[in-house]
C-alpha positions as CSV (number, residue, x, y, z in Angstrom):
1,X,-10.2,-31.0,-97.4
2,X,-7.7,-29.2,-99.9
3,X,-7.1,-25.9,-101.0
4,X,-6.2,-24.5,-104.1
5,X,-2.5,-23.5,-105.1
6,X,-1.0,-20.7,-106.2
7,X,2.8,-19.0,-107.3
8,X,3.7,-15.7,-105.0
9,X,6.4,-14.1,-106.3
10,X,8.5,-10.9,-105.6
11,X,8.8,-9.5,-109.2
12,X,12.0,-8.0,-108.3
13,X,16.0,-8.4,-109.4
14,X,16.1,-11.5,-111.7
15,X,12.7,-11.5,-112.0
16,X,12.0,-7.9,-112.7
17,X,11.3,-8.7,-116.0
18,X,7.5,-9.4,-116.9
19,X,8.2,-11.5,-120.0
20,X,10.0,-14.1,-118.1
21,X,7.6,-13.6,-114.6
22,X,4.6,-14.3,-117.5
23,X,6.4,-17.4,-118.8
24,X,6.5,-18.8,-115.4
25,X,2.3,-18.0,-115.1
26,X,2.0,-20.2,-118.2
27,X,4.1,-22.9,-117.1
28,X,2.2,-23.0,-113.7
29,X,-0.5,-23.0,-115.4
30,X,0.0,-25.9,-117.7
31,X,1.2,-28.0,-114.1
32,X,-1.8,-27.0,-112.8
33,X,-1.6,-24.5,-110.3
34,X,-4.9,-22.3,-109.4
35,X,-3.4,-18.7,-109.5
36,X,-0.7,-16.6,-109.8
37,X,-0.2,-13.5,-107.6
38,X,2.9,-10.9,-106.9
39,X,4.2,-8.9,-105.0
40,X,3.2,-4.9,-105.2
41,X,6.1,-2.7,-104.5
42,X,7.7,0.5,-105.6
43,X,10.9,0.4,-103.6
44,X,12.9,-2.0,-101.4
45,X,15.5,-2.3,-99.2
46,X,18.7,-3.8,-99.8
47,X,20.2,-6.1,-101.1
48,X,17.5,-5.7,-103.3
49,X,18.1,-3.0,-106.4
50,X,15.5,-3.8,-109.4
51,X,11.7,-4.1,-109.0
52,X,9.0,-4.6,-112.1
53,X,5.6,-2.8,-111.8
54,X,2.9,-5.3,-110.7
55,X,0.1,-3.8,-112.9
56,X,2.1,-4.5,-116.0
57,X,3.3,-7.6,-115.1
58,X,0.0,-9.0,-113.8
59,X,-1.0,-7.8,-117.4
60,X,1.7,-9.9,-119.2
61,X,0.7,-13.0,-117.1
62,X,-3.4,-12.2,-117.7
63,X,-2.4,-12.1,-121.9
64,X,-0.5,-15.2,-121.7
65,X,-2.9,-17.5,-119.7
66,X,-6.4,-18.5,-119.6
67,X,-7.7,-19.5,-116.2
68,X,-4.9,-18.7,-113.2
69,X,-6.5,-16.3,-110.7
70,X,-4.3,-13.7,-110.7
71,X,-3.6,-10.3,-108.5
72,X,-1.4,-8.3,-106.6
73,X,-0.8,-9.2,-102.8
74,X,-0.5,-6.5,-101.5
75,X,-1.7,-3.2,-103.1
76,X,-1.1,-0.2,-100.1
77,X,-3.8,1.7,-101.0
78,X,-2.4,4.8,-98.9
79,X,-0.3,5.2,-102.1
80,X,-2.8,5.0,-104.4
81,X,-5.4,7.1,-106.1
82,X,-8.8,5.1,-105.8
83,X,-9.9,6.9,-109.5
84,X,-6.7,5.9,-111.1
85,X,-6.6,2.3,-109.6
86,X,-10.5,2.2,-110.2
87,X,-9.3,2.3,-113.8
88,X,-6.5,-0.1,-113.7
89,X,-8.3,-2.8,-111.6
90,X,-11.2,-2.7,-113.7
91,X,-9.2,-2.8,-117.2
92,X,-7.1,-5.8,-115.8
93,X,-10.0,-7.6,-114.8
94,X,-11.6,-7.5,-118.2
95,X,-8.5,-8.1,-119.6
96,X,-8.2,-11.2,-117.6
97,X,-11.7,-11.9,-118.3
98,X,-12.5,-11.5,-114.8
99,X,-9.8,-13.4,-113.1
100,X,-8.6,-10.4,-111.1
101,X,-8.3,-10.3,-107.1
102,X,-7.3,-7.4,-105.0
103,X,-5.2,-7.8,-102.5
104,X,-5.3,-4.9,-99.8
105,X,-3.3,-3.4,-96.9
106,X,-1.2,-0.9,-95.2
107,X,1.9,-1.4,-96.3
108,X,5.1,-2.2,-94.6
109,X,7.3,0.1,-93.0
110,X,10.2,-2.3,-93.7
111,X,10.0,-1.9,-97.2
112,X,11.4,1.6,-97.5
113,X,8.3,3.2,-99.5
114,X,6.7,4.9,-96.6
115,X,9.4,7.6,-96.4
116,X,8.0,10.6,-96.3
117,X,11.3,12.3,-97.1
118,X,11.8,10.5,-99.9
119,X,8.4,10.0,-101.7
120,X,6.1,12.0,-99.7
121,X,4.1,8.6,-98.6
122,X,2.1,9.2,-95.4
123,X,4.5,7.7,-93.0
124,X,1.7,7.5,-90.1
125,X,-0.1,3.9,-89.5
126,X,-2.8,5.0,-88.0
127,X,-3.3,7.6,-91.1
128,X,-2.9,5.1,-93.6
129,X,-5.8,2.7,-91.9
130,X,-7.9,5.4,-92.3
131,X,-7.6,6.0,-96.1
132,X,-7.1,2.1,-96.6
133,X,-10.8,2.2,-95.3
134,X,-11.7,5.5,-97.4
135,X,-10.1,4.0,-100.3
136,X,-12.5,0.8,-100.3
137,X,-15.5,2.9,-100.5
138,X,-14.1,5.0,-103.3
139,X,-13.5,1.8,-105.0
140,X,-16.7,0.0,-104.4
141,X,-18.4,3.0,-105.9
142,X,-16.5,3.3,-108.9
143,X,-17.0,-0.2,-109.7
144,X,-20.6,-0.2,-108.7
145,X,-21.0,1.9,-111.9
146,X,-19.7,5.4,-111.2
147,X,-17.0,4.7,-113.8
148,X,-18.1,2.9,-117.0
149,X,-16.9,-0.1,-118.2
150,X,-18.1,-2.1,-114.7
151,X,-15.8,-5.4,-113.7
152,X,-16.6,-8.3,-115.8
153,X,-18.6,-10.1,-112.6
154,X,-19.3,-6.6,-111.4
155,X,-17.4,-6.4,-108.9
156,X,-13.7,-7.6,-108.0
157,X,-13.1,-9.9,-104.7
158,X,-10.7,-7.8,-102.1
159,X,-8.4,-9.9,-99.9
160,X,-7.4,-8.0,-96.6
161,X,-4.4,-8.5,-95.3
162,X,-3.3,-8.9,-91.7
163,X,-0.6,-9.0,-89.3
164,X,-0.1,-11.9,-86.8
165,X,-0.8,-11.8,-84.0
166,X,-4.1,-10.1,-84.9
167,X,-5.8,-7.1,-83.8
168,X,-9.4,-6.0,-83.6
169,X,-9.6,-3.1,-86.9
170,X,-7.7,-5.5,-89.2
171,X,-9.9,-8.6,-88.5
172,X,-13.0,-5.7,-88.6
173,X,-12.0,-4.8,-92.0
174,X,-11.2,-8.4,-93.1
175,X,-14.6,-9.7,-92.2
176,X,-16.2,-7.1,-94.5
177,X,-14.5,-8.2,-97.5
178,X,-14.1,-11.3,-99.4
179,X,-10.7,-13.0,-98.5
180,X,-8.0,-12.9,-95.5
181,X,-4.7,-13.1,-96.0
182,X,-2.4,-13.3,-92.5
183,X,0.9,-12.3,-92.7
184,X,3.5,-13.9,-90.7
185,X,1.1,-16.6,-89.4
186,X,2.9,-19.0,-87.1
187,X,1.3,-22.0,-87.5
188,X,-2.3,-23.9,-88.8
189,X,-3.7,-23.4,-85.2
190,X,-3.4,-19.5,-85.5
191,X,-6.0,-19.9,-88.2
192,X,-8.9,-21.0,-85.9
193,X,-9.0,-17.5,-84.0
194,X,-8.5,-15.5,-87.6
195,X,-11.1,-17.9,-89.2
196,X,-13.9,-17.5,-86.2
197,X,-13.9,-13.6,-86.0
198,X,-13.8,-13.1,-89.8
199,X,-16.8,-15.3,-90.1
200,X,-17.9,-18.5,-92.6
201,X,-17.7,-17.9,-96.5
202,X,-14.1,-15.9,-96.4
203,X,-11.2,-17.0,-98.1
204,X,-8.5,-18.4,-96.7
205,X,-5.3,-17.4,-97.7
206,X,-1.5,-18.6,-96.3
207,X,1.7,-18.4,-98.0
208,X,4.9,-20.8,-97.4
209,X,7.9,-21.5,-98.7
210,X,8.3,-24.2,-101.7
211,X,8.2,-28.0,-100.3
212,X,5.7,-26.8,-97.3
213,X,3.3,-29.8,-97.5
214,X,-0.1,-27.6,-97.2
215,X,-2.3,-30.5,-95.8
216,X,-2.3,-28.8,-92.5
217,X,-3.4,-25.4,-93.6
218,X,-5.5,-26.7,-95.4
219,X,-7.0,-29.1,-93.0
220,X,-7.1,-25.8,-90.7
221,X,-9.1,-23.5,-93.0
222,X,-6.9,-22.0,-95.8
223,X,-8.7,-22.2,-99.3
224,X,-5.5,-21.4,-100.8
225,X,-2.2,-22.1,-99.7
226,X,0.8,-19.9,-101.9
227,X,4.1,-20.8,-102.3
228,X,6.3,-17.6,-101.8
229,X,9.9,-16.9,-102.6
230,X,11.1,-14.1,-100.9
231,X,12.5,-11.0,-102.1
232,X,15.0,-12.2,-104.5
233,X,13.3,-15.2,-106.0
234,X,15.2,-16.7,-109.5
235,X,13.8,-18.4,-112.3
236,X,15.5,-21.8,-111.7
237,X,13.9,-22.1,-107.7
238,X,10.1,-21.0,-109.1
239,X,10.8,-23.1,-112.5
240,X,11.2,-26.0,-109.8
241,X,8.0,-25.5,-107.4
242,X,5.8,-24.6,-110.2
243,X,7.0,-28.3,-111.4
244,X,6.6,-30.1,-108.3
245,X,3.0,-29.9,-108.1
């Protein structure tokens, strides 16, 4: 059994520069990999200082590239406007010829961006599941034709992601969409539990560092298995994954 492989990259510090995040997409592309996806932040703690905008970055790489999947992983939708991102998800997908995912969540805590002192983010969990949920809806509706142009394949697949170990509303919510993607999973084995109460037909998705030989995950349930970077990736250390394929 394999999966298919994508890039994960933090588009921040050295690489918060689109032009040379979409150059990497293209050399992945011509290695092989199946997608490219990043990160989807607007602040971060330290030691990290300079972050790019997803939506324009994803943009650069959809321009410059003809068949990586591509998407943000994760979009906190508690930050969001469902109109404006029903317009941005929908113009990215036809830009990308319908290539677009959308990743989903709550949003981290640890990444700074749910201060409500400083950016007026609803800092409650519980409060932000409830318009994550809200904000699907909204979405689904504006794509199902409430908003003109429609998605390229009518609709745009939605990866949930999830926290290990996992809990009852996540998996819920997960099992209602198209894709799963656990965060912090400790090992192929979790995946049997996330994999039986999310149901056949989902994808799969796991991220590890570069060199993690993804036969396991694979062999476990993951449909794509990501190579991630952390929050200060460099050119040189993706340059070198993207070519070890």
């Amino acid at each position: 059994m394999s999966a298919r492989r994508a890039i994960f990259i933090a588009p921040f510090d050295e690489l918060s520069d689109p032009a040379l995040v979409a150059k990497l997409a293209v050399r992945a592309e011509e290695r092989g990999w199946d997608g490219f996806f990043v990160w989807d932040h607007i602040d971060y703690r330290p030691p990290v200082s300079a972050l790019a905008d997803p939506w324009i970055t994803l943009a650069a790489i959809a321009t410059r590239t003809e068949k990586l999947i591509l998407g943000p992983l994760v979009t906190p939708l508690a930050r969001r406007r469902m109109h404006q991102l029903a317009r941005e998800t929908v113009t990215l997908d036809r830009l990308s010829e319908g290539r677009l995912v959308l990743g989903v969540g709550l949003g981290s805590d640890r990444s700074g961006e749910f201060d409500p002192d400083r950016f007026g983010e609803e800092g409650d969990i519980r409060a932000r599941a409830t318009l994550l949920d809200d904000g699907l809806e909204k979405l689904a509706a504006f794509w199902a034709g409430e908003f003109e142009p429609r998605p390229v394949n009518g609709t745009i697949p939605i990866w949930v992601a999830i926290r290990w170990p996992f809990r009852r509303r996540p998996m819920a919510r997960a099992a209602r969409y198209d894709g799963v993607f656990p965060i912090d999973q400790e090992s192929p084995e979790a995946l049997a539990e996330l994999i039986a109460a999310v149901g056949p037909g989902k994808e799969i998705v796991v991220t590890n560092p570069a060199g993690t030989d993804p036969t396991p995950w694979a062999e476990a349930g993951a449909t794509w298995c990501l190579t991630g970077f952390g929050a200060q990736p460099t050119y040189a250390e993706v340059e070198r994954a993207i070519d070890a394929l």
